[in-house]
C-alpha positions in Angstrom: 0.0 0.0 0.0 1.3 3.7 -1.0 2.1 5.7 2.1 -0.2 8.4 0.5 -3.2 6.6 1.1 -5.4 7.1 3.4 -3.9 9.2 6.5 -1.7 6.8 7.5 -3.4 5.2 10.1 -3.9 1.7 9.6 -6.9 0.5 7.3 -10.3 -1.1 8.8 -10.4 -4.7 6.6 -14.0 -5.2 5.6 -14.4 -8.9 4.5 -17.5 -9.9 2.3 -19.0 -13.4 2.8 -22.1 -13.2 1.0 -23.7 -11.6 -2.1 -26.9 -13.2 -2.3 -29.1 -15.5 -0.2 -27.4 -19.4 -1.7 -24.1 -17.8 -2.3 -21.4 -19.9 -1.1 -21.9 -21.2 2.7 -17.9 -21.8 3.6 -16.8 -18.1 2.6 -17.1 -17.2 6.4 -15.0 -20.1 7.0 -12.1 -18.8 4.1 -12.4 -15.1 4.7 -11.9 -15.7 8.4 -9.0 -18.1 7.9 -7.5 -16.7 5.2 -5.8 -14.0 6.1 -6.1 -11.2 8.6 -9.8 -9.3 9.0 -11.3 -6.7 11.4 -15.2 -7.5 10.3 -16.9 -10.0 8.4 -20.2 -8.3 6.2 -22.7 -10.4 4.7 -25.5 -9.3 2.0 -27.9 -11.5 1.6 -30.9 -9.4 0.1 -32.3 -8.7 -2.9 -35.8 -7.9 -4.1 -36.5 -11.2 -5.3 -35.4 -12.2 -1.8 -37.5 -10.1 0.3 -40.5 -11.8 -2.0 -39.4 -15.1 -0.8 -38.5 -13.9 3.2 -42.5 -12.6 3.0 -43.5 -16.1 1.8 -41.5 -17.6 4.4 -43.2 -15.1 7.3 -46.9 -15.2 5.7 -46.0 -19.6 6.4 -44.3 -19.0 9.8 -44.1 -15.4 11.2 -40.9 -16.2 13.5 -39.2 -16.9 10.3 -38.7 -14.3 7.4 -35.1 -14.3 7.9 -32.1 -15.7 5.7 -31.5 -19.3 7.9 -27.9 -19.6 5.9 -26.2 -16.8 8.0 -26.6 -19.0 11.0 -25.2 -22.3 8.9 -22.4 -19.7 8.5 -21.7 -18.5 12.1 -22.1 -22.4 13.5 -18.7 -22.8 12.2 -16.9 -19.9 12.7 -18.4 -17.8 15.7 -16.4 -18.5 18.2 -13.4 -18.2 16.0 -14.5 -14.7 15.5 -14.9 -13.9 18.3 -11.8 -15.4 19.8 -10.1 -12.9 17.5 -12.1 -10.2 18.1 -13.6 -9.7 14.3 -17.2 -8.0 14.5 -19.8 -9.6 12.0 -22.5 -7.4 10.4 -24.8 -8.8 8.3 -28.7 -7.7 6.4 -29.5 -11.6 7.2 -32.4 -10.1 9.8 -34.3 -9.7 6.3 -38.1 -9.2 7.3 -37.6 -10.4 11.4 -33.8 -8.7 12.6 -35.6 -9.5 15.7 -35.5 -13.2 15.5 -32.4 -13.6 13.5 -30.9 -11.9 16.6 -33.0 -14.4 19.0 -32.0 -17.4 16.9 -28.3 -16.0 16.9 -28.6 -15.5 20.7 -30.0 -19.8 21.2 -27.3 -20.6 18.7 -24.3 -19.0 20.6 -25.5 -20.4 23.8 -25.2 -24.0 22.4 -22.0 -23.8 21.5 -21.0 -21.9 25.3 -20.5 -18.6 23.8 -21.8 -15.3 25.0 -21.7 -12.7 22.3 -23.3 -9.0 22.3 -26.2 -8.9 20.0 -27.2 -5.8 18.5 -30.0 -5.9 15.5 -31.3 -3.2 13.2 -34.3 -2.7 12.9 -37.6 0.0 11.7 -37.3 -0.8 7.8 -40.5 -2.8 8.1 -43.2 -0.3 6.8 -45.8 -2.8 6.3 -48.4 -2.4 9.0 -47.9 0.9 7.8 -48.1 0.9 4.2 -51.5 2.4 3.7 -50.9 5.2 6.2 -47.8 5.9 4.1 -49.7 5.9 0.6 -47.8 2.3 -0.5 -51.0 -0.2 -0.9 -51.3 -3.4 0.5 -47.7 -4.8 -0.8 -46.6 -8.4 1.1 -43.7 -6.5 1.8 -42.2 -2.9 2.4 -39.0 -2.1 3.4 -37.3 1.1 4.0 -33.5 1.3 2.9 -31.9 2.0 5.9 -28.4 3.8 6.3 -25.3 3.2 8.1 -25.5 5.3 11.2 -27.8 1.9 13.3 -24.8 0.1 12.6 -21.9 2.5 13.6 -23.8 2.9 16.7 -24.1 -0.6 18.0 -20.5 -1.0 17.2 -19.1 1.7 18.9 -21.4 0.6 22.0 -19.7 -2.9 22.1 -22.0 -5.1 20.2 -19.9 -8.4 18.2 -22.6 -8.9 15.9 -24.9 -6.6 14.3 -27.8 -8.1 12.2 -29.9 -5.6 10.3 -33.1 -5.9 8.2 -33.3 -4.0 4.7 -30.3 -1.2 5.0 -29.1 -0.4 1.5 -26.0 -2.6 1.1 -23.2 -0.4 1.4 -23.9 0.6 4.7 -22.7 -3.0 5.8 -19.1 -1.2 5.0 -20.0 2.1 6.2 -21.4 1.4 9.5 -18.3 -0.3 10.6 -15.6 2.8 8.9 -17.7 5.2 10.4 -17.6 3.8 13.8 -13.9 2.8 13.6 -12.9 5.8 12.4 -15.3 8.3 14.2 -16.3 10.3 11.0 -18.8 12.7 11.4 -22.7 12.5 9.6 -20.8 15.8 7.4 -17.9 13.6 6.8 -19.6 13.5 3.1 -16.3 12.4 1.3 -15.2 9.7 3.7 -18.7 8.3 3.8 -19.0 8.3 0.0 -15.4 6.7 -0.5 -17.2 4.0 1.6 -19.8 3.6 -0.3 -18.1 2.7 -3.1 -16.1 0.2 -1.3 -18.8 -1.4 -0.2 -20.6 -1.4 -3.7 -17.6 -3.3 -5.2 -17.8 -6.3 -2.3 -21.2 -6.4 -2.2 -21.6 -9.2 -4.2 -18.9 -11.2 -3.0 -17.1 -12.9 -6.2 -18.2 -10.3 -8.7 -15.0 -7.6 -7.2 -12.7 -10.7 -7.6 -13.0 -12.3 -11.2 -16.7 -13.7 -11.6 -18.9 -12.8 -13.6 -16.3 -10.3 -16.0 -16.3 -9.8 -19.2 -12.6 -10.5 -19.7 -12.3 -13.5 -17.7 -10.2 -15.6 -20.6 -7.6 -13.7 -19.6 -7.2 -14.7 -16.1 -7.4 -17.9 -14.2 -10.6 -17.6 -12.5 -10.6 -21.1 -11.1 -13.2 -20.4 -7.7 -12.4 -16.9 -6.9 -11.8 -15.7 -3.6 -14.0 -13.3 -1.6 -13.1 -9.7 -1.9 -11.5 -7.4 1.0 -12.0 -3.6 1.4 -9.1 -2.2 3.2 -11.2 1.2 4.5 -8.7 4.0 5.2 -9.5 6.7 7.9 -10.5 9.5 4.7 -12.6 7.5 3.0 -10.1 6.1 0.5 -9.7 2.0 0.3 -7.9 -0.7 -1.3 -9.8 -3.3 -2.9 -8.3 -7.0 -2.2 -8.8 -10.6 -1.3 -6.6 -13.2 0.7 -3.8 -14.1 -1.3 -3.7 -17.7 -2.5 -7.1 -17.9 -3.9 -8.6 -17.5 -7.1 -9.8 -14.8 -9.3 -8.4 -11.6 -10.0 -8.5 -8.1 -8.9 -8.0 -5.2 -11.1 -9.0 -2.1 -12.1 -11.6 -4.1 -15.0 -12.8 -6.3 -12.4 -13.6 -3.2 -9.8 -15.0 -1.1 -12.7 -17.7 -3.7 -13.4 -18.8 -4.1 -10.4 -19.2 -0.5 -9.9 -21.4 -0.1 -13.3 -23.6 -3.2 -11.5 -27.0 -1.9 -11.0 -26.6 2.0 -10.9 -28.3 4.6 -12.8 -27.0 8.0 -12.7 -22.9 9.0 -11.4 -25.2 10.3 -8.1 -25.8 7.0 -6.5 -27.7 8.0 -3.7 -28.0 7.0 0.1 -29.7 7.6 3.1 -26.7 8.9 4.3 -24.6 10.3 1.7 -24.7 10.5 -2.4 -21.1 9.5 -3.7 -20.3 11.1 -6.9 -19.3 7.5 -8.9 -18.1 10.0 -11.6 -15.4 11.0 -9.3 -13.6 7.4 -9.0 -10.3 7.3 -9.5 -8.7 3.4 -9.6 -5.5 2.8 -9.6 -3.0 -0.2 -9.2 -1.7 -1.1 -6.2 0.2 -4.3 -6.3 -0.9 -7.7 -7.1 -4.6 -8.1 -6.7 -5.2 -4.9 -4.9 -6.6 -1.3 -6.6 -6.7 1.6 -5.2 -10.2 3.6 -5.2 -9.1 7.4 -4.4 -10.7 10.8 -5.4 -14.4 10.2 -4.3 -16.9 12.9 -3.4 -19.8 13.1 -1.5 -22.9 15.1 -1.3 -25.5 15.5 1.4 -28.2 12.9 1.2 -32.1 13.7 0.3 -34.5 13.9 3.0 -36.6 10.7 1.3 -35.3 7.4 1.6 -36.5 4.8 -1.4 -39.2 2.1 0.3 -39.3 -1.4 -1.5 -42.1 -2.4 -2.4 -43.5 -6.6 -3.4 -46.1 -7.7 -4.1 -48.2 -10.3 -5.6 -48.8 -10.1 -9.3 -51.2 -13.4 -9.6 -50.3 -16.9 -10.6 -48.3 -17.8 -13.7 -47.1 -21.1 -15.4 -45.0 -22.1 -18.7 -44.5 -24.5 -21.1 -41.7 -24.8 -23.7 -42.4 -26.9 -27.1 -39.5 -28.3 -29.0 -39.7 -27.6 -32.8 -37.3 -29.6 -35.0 -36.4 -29.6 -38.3 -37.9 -27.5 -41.2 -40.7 -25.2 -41.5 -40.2 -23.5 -37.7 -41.9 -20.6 -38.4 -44.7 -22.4 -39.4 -44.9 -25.5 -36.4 -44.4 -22.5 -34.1 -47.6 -20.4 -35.7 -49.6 -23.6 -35.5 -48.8 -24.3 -31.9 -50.0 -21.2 -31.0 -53.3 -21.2 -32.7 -53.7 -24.8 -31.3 -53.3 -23.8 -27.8 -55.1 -20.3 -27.7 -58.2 -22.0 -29.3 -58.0 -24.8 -26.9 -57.8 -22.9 -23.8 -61.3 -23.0 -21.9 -60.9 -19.6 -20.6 -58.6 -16.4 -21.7 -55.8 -15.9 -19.7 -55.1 -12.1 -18.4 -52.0 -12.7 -20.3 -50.0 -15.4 -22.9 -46.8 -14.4 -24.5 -44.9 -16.6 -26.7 -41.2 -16.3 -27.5 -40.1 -18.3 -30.2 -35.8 -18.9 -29.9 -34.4 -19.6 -32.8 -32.0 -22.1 -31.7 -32.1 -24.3 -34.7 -29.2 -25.0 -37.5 -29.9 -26.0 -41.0 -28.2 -29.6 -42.0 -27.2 -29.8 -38.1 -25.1 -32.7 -37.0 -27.4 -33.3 -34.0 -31.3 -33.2 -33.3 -30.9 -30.7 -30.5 -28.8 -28.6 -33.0 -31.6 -28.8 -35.2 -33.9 -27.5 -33.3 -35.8 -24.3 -32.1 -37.4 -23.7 -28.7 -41.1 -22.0 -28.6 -41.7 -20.5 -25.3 -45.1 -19.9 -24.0 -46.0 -18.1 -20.3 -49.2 -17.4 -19.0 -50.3 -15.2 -16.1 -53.9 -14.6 -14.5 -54.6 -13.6 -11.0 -56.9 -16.9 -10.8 -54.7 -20.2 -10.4 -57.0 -22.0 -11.7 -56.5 -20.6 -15.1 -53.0 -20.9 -15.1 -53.0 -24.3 -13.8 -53.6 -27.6 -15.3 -56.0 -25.8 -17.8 -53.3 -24.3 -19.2 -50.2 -26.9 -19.3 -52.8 -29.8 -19.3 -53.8 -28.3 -22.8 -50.6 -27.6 -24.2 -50.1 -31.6 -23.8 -53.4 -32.4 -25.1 -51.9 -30.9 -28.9 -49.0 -34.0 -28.6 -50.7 -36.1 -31.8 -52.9 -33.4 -32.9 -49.8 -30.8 -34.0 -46.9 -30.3 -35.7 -44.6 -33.3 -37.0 -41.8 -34.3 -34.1 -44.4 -32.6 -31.6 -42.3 -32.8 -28.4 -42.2 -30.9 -24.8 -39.6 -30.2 -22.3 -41.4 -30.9 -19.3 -44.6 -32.2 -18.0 -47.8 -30.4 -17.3 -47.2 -28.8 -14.0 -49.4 -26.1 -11.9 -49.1 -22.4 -11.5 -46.8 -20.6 -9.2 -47.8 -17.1 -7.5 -45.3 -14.0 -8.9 -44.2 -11.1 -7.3 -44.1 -7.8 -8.4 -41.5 -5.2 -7.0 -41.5 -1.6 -7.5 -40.0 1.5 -5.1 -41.0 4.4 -3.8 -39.9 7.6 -1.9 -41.1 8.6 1.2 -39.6 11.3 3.9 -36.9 9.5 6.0 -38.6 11.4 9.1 -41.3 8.7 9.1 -39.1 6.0 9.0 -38.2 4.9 12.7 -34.6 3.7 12.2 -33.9 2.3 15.4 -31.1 -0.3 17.1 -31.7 -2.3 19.9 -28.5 -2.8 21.7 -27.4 -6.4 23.4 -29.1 -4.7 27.1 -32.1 -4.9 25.4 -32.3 -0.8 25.2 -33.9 0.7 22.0 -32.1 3.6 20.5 -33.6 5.7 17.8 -31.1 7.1 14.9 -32.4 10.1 13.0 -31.7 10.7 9.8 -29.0 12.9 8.4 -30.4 16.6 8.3 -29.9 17.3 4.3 -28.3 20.1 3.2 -28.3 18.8 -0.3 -28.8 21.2 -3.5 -30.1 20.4 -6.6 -28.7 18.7 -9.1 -26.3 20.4 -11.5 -25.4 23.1 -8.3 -22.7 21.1 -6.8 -20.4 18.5 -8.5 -21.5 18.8 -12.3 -22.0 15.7 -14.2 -20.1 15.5 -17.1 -21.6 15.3 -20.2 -18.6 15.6 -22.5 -16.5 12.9 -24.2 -13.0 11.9 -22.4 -9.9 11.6 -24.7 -10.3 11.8 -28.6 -12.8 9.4 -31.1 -10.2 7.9 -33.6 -12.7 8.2 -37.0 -10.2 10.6 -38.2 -7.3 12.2 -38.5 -6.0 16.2 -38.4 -5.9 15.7 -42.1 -9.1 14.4 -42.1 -8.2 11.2 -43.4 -10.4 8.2 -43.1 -9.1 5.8 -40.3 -9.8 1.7 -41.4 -12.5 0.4 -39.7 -13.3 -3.9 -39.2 -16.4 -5.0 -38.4 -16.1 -6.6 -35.0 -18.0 -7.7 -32.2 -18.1 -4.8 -29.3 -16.8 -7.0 -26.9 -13.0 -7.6 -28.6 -12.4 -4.0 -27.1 -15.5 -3.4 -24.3 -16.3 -4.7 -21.2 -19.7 -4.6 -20.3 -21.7 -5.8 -17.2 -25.8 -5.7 -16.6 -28.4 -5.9 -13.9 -31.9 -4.8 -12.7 -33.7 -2.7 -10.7 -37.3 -3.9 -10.6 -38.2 -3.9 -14.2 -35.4 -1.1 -14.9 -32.0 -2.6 -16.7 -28.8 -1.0 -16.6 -25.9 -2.2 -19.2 -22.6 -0.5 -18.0 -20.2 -0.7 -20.8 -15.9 0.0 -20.5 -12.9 -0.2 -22.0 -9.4 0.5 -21.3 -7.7 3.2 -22.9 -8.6 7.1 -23.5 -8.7 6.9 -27.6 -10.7 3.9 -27.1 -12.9 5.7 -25.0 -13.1 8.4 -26.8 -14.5 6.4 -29.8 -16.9 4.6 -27.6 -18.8 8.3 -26.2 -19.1 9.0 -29.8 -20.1 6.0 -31.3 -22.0 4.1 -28.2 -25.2 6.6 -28.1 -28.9 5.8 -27.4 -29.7 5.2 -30.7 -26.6 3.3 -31.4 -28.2 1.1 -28.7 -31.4 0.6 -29.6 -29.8 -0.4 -32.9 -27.9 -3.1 -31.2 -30.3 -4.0 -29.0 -33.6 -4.0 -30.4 -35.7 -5.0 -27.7 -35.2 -1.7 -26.7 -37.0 0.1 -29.0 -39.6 2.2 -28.1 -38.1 2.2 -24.2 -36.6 5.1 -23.0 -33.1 4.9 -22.8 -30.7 7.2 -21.2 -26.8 7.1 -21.4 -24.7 8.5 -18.3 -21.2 9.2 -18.5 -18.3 8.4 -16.2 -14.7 9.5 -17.6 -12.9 8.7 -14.5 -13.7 5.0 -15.6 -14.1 5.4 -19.1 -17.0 4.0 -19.1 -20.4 4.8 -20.1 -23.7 3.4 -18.6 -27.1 2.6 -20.3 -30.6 2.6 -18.2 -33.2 0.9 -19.9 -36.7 1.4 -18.2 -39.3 -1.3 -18.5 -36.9 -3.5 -20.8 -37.3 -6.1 -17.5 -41.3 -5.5 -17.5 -42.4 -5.7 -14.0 -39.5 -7.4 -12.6 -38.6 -9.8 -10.4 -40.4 -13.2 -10.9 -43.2 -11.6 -13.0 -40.7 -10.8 -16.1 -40.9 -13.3 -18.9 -38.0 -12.2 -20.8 -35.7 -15.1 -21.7 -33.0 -13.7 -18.9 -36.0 -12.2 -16.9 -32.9 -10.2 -14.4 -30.9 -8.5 -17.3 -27.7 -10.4 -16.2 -27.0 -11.5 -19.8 -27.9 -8.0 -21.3 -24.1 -6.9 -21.3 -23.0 -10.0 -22.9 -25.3 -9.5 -25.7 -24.6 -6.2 -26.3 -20.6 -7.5 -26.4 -21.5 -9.9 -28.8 -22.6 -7.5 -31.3 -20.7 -6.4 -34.3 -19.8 -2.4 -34.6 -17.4 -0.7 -37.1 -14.3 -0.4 -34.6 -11.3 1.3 -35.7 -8.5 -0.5 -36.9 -6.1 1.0 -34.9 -8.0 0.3 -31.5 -8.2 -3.6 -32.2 
């Protein structure tokens, strides 16, 4: 690490051990063994989750939160706390309450006697119609940092939260170790951004990226964030296991899920357009130069519910004359349904190869998805009738699964709501409840403080001084860009980089809306907006409604946008010569 970073106090090390709930149960296990830590973080939420945790709690109300973190901790509490390494984790889900409880019976088996804190005052639910939200099966406020940071600095081991926004697992614990103040708006944002690239465990160290041919990925370690006292941090993982870290493998997880260079917080907006990465050694890059704003006075509420009932079926069409089996499938099955579903979309993938070597070669897959609030509609009515058609339809009539029932769907949007009515509060290992307010905003509008630039970085190589025409080759995007996708309800974002200033110069000028829409033509008619980040030479793509409403209700071949970026790579584009 360069002396320069950070202001020479030692750095906080900030472990991840989850990004999702099913990520891999022994990364407590390798993170706490593998080298030295000062906290383990966990994030185990996502909106699809918090569908899932309501299920769970509507079935049993003392559940509701993700059972894995404890699977976790049986193994490797009393390590932890041997060597005094603090675990914070958003495993608490719908019920921090009982996750803490469950914790507390766990700890006691084994003979151990750590102080429990939990999180808690996210839950809106029983207050959702008050608030204006509906009648969702779940809303959740997106809680900040500061619950955390206080039941740290008050002594607690082990801090479970419900739905805080997921950067605040890193913040919390810098803020408390480091004393920074609710105005310290640069060090909190520089940890944001840390804890946006862990976050997802494996994705900051090699999985998931675009250029992963040239590394040995193998099974990537977990990543570190070394948090310095101003905010700045190295991004790192133990050495000795696999993956990579590098400035392309940080840049894509930054670009994950964002929409404008003001990611905002209930605690602080960092500025992502002010990033700065830089090399630091083997596996490790520097994150320097971030700013941070004063937060809004509304915190974002997410919201599920349930959409209705929905069920597919997928008919295998082989051969010649696909357009045709497909047309007469459909008509079959529409005319044979007893009652109209609320809705039936078909997606016909063109899968097939003419004069293919094998039959699955030679054949296309016709996708068909129902979805009615009745279940009865979408139940054996509907799959029972697409099996009825076997030796009534086309030639080679086949399926790829039996007729099954419908499934309930969730739907998740957001909403904004003041953060004064949100009763962020921590209840420490006593038993005591604390309130937190929120930061008091002293935010301005957009465009008054940092602006956001809006101008190309470096020079687009179409030409020279001469004005000479540079050679171009048709090429896919991908030979020069990284790209990396996600979703926000029914909201995709496609961050796209590459990694040198001429090439992104080229890529600001050629790499427009339109240009995407072009490439991408599910887009079209969707309204599309392109945000620039120099700093990373990289520009990012928000598509809204590509992912209709999201979560398990989209019926989109990759229903989550994680294959958007990859598409787009895969497309051809006139690149100049002297760039490839």
């Amino acid at each position: 690490m360069s002396e320069t970073a950070g202001s020479g106090r030692a750095p906080l090390r900030i472990a991840n051990v989850s990004g999702f709930y099913g990520d891999r149960l022994s990364a407590m296990r390798e993170m706490l063994d593998g080298g030295p830590v000062d906290v383990l973080t966990g994030d185990y939420l996502a909106e699809l989750t918090m569908l899932i945790l309501a299920r769970d709690r509507m079935k049993d109300p003392a559940t509701g939160y993700a059972k894995t973190f404890l699977k976790q901790l049986e193994q490797c509490l009393g390590d932890a706390l041997e060597r005094g390494v603090k675990i914070v984790a958003n495993a608490g889900g719908l019920n921090p309450a009982g996750l803490a409880g469950a914790v507390g019976a766990l700890a006691e088996r084994l003979g151990l006697r750590p102080r429990i804190a939990y999180v808690t005052g996210d839950d809106l639910l029983g207050r959702a119609d008050e608030l204006g939200l509906g009648q969702p099966l779940a809303a959740n406020a997106y809680l900040g940092a500061w619950g955390i940071a206080y039941a740290l600095t008050e002594g607690a081991d082990i801090v479970v939260t419900g739905r805080v926004t997921d950067a605040s697992l890193v913040v919390g614990p810098a803020a408390a170790h480091f004393g920074w103040a609710r105005d310290d708006f640069d060090a909190l944002a520089g940890a944001v951004v840390a804890g946006h690239v862990i976050e997802c465990g494996a994705q900051a160290t090699g999985g998931n990226y675009a250029f992963f041919t040239e590394h040995r990925i193998g099974r990537p370690g977990f990543p570190l964030a070394e948090v310095y006292a101003d905010g700045t941090s190295v991004i790192t993982k133990h050495p000795g296991t696999g993956g990579v870290v590098n400035p392309g493998t940080v840049t894509a997880q930054l670009l994950y899920e964002v929409d404008t260079p003001r990611y905002l917080g209930p605690d602080v907006v960092a500025r992502l357009d002010t990033v700065t990465l830089a090399e630091d050694g083997p596996d490790r890059v520097r994150i320097t130069g971030v700013r941070g704003e004063a937060p809004p006075d509304t915190v974002k509420v997410g919201l599920n519910a349930l959409g209705g009932f929905r069920n597919d079926v997928t008919f295998v069409l082989t051969g010649l004359d696909i357009e045709a089996k497909a047309a007469l499938a459909c008509e079959q099955l529409t005319a044979g349904l007893r009652r109209a579903p609320q809705e039936l979309v078909w997606r016909l993938a063109r899968t097939d190869h003419a004069d293919a070597p094998g039959q699955e070669e030679a054949s296309a897959l016709l996708h068909a998805t129902v979805k009615d609030p009745d279940p009865s509609v979408v139940g054996r009515a509907f799959s029972g009738a697409a099996v009825e058609l076997a030796l009534a339809s086309y030639p080679g009539f086949t399926m790829l699964a039996p007729p099954g029932d419908g499934t309930p769907f969730g739907v998740f949007t957001s909403a904004l709501i003041p953060a004064a009515q949100v009763p962020h509060t921590v209840v420490l290992p006593d038993g005591t409840e604390h309130p937190v307010a929120p930061t008091v905003s002293t935010a301005v509008p957009p465009g008054e403080a940092i602006a956001v630039s809006r101008e190309p970085f470096g020079r687009a190589p179409s030409t020279t001084e001469n004005d000479k025409k540079v050679p171009f080759l048709s090429r896919p995007l991908g030979v020069v860009a990284g790209a990396r996708s996600g979703d926000k309800g029914g909201t995709a974002n496609i961050g796209v980089w590459v990694r040198g200033d001429a090439a992104y110069g080229w890529l600001v000028a050629v790499l427009d809306e339109k240009e995407l829409v072009r490439l991408l033509p599910e887009a079209a008619g969707l309204t599309v907006t392109r945000y620039l980040l120099p700093n990373l030479r990289a520009v990012n793509f928000v598509v809204e409604g590509l992912l209709g409403d999201g979560v398990s209700a989209g019926t989109r071949f990759d229903p989550q946008g994680k294959g958007l970026g990859e598409w787009l790579r895969s497309r051809y584009v006139d690149i100049p010569e002297e760039l490839l």
